[in-house]
N, C-alpha and C positions, 0 to 999 in steps of 0.2 A: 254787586258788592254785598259784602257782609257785614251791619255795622255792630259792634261792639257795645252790648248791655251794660256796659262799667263807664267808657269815657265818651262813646258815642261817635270813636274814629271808623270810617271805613272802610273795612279790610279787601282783600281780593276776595272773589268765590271760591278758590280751593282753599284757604287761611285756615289753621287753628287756636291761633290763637292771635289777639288783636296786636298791630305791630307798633302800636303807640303804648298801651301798657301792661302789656303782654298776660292781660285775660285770657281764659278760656274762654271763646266763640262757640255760643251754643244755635243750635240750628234749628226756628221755629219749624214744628212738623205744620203749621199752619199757614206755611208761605211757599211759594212754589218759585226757585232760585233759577235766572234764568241762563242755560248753558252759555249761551253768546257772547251777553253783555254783564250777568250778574246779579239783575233785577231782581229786588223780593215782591212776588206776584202772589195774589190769593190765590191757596191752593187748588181750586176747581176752575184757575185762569185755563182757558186756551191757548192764546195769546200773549206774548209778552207785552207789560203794558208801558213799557220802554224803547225796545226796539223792532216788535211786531214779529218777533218768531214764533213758530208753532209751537206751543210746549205739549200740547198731542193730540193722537191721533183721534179723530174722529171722522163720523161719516154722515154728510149733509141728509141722508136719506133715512130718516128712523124705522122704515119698514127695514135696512138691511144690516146685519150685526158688524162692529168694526176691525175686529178682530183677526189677521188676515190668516191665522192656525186654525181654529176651530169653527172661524164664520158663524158663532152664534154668540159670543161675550160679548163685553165692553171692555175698554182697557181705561184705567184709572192709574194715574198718576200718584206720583209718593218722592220724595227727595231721603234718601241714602246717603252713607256718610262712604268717603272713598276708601281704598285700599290703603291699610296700614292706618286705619282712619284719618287719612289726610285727604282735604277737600272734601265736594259731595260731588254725586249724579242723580240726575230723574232719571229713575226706571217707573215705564208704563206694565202694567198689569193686568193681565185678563180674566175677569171674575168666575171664566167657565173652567178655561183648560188652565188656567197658570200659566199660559204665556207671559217673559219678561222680555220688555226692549227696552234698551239704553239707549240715552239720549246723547248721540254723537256729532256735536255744533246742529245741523241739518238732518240732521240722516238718525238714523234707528237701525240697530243692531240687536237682532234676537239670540236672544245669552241660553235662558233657561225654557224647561217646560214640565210639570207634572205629569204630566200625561205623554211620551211620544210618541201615542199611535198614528198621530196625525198625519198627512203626506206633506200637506204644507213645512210641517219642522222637519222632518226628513231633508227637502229640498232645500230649505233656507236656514236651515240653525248654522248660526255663527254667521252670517251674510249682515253688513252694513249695508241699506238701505235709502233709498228717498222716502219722504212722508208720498209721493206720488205711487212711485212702486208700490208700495204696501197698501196703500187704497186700490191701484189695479189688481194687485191677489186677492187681497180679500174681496173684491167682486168679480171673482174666476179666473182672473187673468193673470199674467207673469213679469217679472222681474223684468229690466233693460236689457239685462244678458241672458236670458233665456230666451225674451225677443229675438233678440239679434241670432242669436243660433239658430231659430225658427225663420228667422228670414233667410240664413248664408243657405240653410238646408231647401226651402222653397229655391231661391235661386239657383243653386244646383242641381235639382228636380228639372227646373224651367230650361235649363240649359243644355241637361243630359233629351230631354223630350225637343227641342228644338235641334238636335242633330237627329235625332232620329228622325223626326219629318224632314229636315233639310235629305237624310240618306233615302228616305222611300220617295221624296220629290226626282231626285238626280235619277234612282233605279228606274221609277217609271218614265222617264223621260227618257234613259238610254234604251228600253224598251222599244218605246214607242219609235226612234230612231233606227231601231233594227227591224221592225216592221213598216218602216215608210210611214208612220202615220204623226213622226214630228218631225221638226226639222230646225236646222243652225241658220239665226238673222245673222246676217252680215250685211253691214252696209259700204264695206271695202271694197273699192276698184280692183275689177279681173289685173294681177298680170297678166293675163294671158289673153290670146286673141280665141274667144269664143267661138265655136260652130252652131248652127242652125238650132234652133229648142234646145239650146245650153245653156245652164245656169249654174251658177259660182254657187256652193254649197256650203265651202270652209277654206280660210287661208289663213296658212300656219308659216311664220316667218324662224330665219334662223334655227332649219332642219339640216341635220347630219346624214348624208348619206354613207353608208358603209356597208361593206360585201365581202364576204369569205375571199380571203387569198389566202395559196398556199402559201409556205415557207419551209425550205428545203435548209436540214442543218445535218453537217458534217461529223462526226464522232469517231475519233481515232484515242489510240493508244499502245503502247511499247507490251508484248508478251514475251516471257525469258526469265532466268534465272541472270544474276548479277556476279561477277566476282570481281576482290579487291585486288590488284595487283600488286601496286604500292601506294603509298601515301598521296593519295590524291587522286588515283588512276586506278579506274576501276574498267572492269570487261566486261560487255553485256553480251547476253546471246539469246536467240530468237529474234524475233522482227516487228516491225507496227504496220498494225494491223487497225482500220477504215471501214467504217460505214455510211450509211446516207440515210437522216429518216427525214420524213416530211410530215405537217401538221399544217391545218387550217387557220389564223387569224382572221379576226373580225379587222377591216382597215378601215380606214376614213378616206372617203372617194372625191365629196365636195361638200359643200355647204350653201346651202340656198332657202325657196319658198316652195313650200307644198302647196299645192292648189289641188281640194275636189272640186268634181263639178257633179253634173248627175251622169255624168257619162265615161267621165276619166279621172285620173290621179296624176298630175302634173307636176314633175321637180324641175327647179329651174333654177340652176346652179352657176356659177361661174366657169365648171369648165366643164359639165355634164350635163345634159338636158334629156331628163326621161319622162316619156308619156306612152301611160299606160291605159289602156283600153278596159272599163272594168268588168265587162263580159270575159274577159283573157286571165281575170286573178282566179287563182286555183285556190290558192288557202291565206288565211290571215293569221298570224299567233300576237297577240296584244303583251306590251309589256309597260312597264309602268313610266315609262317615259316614250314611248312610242310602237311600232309596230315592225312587224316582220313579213312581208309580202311573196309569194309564190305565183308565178305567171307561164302561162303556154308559152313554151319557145325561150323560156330563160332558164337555163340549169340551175343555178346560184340563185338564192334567197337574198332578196333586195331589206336593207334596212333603213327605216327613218325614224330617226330619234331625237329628242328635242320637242316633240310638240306636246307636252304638259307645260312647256312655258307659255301656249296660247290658254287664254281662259274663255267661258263662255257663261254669258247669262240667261239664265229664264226664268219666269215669271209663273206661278199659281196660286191662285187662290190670295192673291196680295202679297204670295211670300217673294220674294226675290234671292236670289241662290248663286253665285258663282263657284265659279269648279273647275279644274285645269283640262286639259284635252288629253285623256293619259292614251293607252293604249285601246282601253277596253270602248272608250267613247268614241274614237278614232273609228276603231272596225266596227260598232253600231253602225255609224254613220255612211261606211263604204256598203256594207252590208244592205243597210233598207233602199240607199241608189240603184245599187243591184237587184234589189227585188222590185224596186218601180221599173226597171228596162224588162225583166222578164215578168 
């Protein structure tokens, strides 16, 4: 509050004039008005000595300057009369560079500067502040939201490099799958009735089998000149004339469980039951939801598709990784079977 030198009423902190008998309100330069609450504090207070706001900025350690622009001033306090001269504010002031901050309730807003070679004014002029912020810059550090930018950027960092270890974890493991020298835990009961040194590798539930079938289509049409005879009734001449072409579809055969072992590849379907010998597969083509099989004695390319919906976990180095079963992982894993038989 403000009180009035004529009748000794006390006005608000922005007043000009007293509202009991309408004085001119003059503004001790020797008192320091406190933004908060009003208070007239001694002007070299820190503190308000009313309701304990900062009224500025200092720094508890005298070997380091307060200043968070030039990190070698002091900033000294002064009360200002406001815009249009109505009300006041404290502006802090820094004895080296001319830095000004306006005292905004809490916070400190950097207005002005003599000098703007500085980087700190570059980065922060015109930014409203904490009294906290502003002690973390001016001893090297940064703002809450430049923080926080430093952190979204760190996390991003962390997370783009944690898929790349997650991709060379999965690569060197389909590696090592293609060379027999890893292999898929499963703790899943064989469907299948196993033979002699046979062992369940991988089972993949809710596989599509599908296989080229042809499909024969018919293609006819009328050749001739047309004439009208009368209203309605027209003459054709010439004939229709037929062909036949044929083309391949992919069909759907059954649907069932894939079983490797280290010895065979086992579909077992509700109305198809195929086991294949993996000495007998001639080529594999991987695709992103399953694989494409070629075998002695089968003309037609076997499909099974669906097992990216099985997943698989492993473990290195503490990391733990799952990953679907696409195509490429699939034929790793026939592959290094086949290379432990031969």
């Amino acid at each position: 509050m403000v009180t009035c030198s004529n009748c000794g009423t006390e006005n608000p902190v922005n007043a000009k004039f007293c509202e009991e008998c309408g004085a001119k309100l003059e503004i001790d330069d020797n008192k320091m008005i406190c933004p908060q609450c009003g208070y007239n504090n001694p002007v070299n207070a820190k503190y308000c000595l009313d309701c304990g706001l900062k009224l500025s900025i200092d720094n508890d350690d005298n070997d380091k300057p307060d200043c968070p622009v030039c990190k070698t001033g002091s900033l000294n306090s002064s009360i200002h009369k406001g815009a249009l001269g109505l009300g006041t504010k404290t502006i802090l002031k820094c004895d080296n560079c001319g830095a000004e901050f306006e005292v905004k309730g809490d916070k400190y807003k950097l207005n002005h500067i003599s000098n703007s070679k500085y980087e700190n004014w570059m980065k922060y002029h015109g930014k409203t502040l904490t009294i906290d912020e502003w002690a973390r810059i001016a001893g090297g550090g940064v703002s809450d939201a430049e923080q926080n930018k430093i952190n979204e950027i760190k996390r991003q960092n962390e997370i783009k490099e944690a898929e790349i270890v997650k991709k060379r974890d999965i690569n060197e493991f389909i590696n090592g799958l293609q060379k027999g020298s890893a292999k898929i835990n499963t703790n899943e009961q064989s469907p299948v009735i196993l033979k002699r040194n046979e062992n369940t590798s991988l089972i993949m539930h809710n596989i599509t089998l599908r296989e080229p079938r042809a499909v024969r289509q018919t293609v006819g049409g009328y050749g001739g000149p047309t004439f009208r005879v009368a209203k309605g009734v027209n003459f054709r001449l010439g004939g229709v004339a037929a062909r036949s072409e044929s083309h391949e579809e992919l069909r759907n055969i059954d649907m069932g469980t894939l079983v490797l072992t280290n010895k065979r590849l086992i579909f077992i379907g509700s109305k198809r039951t195929t086991n294949i010998d993996l000495t007998k597969i001639i080529a594999i083509e991987p695709y992103k939801d399953g694989i494409g099989s070629q075998r002695e004695n089968k003309q037609k390319t076997e499909y099974f598709t669906g097992s990216d919906k099985t997943t698989i976990t492993i473990n290195k180095n503490g990391r733990r990784t799952t990953f679907p079963v696409n195509g490429v992982v699939l034929k790793a894993a026939i592959m290094g079977n086949i290379a432990k038989i031969t």
